[in-house]
C-alpha positions as CSV (number, residue, x, y, z in Angstrom):
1,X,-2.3,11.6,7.9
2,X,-3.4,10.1,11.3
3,X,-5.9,12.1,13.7
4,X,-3.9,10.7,16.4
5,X,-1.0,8.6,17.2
6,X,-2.2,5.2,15.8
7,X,0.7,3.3,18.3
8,X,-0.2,4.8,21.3
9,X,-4.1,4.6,20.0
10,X,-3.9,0.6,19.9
11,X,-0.9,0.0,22.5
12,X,-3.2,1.7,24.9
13,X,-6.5,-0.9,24.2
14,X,-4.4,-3.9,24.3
15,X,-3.0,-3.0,27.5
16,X,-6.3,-2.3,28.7
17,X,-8.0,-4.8,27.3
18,X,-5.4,-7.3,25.4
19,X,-5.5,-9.2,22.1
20,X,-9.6,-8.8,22.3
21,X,-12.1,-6.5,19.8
22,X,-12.3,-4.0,22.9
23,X,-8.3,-3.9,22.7
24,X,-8.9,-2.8,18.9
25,X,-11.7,-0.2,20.8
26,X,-14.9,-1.6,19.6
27,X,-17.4,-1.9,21.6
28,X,-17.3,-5.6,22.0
29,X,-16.8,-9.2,19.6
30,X,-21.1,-9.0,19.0
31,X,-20.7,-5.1,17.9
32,X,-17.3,-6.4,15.6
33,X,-19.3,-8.9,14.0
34,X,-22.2,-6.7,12.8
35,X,-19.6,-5.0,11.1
36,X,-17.8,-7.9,9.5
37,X,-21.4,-9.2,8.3
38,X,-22.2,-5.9,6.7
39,X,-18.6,-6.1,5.0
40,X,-19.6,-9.5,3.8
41,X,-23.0,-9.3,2.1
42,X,-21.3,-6.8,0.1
43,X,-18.6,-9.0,-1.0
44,X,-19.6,-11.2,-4.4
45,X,-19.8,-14.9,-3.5
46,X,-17.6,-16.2,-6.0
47,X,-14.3,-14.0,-4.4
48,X,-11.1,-15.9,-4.2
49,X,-8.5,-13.1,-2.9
50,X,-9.0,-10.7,-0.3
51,X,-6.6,-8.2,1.0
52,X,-7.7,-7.2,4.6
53,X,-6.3,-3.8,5.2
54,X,-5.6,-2.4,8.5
55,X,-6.4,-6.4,9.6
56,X,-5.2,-6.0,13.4
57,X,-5.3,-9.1,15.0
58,X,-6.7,-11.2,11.9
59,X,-10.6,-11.3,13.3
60,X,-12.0,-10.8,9.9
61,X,-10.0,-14.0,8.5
62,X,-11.4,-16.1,11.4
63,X,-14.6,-15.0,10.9
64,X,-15.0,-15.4,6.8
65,X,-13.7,-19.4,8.0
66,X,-16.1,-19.8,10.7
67,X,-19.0,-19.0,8.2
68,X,-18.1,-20.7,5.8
69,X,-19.7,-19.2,2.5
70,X,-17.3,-17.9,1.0
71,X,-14.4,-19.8,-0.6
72,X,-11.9,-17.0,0.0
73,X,-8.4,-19.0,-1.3
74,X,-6.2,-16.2,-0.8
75,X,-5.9,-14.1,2.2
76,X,-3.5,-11.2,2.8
77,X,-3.6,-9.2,6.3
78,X,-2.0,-5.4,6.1
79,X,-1.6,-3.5,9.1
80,X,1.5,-0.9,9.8
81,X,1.7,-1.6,13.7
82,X,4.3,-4.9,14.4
83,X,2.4,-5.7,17.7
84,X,-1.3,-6.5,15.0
85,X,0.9,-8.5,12.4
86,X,2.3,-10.4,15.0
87,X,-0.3,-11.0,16.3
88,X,-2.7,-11.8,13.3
89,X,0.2,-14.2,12.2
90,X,0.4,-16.2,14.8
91,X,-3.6,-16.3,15.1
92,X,-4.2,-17.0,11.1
93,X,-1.0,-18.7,9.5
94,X,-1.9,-16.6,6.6
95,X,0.1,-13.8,5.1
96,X,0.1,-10.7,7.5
97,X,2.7,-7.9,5.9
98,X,3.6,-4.5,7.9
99,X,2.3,-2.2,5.2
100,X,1.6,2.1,5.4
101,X,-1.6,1.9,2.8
102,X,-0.7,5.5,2.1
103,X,2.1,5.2,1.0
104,X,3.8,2.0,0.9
105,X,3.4,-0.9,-2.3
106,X,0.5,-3.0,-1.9
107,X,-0.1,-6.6,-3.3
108,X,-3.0,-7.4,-5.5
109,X,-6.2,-8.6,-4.6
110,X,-10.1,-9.3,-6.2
111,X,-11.2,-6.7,-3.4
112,X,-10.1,-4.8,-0.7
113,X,-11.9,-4.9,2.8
114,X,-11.1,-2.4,6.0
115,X,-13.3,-2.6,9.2
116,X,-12.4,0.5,11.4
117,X,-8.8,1.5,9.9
118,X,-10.4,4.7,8.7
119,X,-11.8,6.4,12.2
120,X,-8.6,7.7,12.7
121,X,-7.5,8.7,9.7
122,X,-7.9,12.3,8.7
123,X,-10.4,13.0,6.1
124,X,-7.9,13.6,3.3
125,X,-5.9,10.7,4.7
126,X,-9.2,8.0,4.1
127,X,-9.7,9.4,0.6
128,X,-6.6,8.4,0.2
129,X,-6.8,5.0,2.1
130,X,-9.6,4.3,-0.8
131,X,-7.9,5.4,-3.7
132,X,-5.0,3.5,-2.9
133,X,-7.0,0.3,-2.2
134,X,-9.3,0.8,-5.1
135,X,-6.5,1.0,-7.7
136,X,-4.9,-2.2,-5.9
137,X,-7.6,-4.3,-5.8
138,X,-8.6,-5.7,-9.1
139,X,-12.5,-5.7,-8.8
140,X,-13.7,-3.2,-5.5
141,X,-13.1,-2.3,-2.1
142,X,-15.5,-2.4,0.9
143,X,-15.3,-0.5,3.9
144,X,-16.8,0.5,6.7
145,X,-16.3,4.6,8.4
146,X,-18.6,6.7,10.8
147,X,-21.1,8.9,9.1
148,X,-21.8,12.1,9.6
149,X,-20.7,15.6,10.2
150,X,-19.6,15.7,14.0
151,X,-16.3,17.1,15.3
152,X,-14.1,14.5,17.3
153,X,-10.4,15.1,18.4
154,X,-10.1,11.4,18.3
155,X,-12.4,9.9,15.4
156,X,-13.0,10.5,11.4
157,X,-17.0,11.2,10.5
158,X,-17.6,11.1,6.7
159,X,-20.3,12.2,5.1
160,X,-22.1,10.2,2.2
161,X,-22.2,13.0,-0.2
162,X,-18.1,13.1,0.2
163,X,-18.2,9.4,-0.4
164,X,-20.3,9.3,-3.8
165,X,-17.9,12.3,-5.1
166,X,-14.9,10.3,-4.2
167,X,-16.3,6.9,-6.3
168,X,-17.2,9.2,-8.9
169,X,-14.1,10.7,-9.1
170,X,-12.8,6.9,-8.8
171,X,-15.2,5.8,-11.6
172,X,-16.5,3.3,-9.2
173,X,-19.9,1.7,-8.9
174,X,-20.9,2.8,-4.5
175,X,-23.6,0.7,-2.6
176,X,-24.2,1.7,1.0
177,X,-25.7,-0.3,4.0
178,X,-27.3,1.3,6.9
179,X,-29.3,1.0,10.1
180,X,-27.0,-1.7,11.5
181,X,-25.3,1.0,14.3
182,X,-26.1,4.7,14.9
183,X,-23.3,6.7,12.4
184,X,-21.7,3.6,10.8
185,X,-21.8,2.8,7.3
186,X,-20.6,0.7,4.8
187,X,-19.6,1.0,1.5
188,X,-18.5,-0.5,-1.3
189,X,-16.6,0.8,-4.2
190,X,-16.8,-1.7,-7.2
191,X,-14.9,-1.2,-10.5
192,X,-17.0,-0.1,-13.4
């Protein structure tokens, strides 16, 4: 349920750009960051277990260390490329499994975060991404996703109203944060 071809998508960056945030096409490590930090003042302080789906290289991991305030105990990377869990494996010594979130078993976690893994999803493939992760995690997921309505051969817009159905539907709890970049968004899904 890919947009595009998610190898050649990320093989392409790297070789570009290599193991970097602009190898994973963001814009840079600041514009990464912004991201992460609206992931994390989502995320309840008291979290012990994350599961870090679609975790490329393992940036998010480094980053929850470097700042320190949260006690995360228990981090699990998922990505389905072998080049990002090699990669994040070697970079966080934590466990990184090759995983399809649509439709292979994932572990158990307190939440579920994804920075970015849902721009090139289709949108029936990111509802799906979310349901999935939701039913997973044992307390909520948090994501990030570009807003909107505009058509892209390459990137996934979703529009807030889809996003409220779907946690309806998913009898979740849905905060959004805004005005952080021009058509991204974050959400969280927490279990009711």
């Amino acid at each position: 349920m890919n947009r595009i071809d998610n190898y050649r998508f990320y093989a392409s960056g790297i070789i570009e750009h290599g193991f970097t945030p602009q190898g994973l096409h963001w814009h840079s490590q600041d514009s990464q960051q912004i991201r992460f930090d609206q992931l994390l003042s989502l995320l309840p302080n008291n979290v012990i277990s994350i599961v870090d789906a679609g975790c490329g290289f393992g940036d998010l991991y480094h980053y929850i260390t470097q700042r320190g305030d949260k006690s995360i105990e228990n981090y699990i990377g998922l990505d389905s490329l072998d080049m990002m869990v090699h990669e994040a494996s070697i970079r966080t010594g934590q466990t990184i499994m090759q995983c399809d979130i649509l439709c292979d078993p994932l572990p158990e976690a307190e939440y579920y975060l994804c920075s970015g893994a849902l721009n090139i999803l289709t949108r029936e493939g990111a509802f799906l991404f979310i349901e999935r992760c939701l039913h997973a995690s044992m307390q909520g997921m948090i994501f990030n996703f570009l807003e909107g309505d505009k058509e892209s051969k390459t990137y996934n817009y979703l529009r807030e109203e889809s996003i409220r159905n779907l946690a309806r539907r998913l009898k979740a709890e849905v905060v959004f944060r805004r005005n952080y970049y021009q058509r991204d968004c974050t959400a969280a899904f927490y279990k009711k």
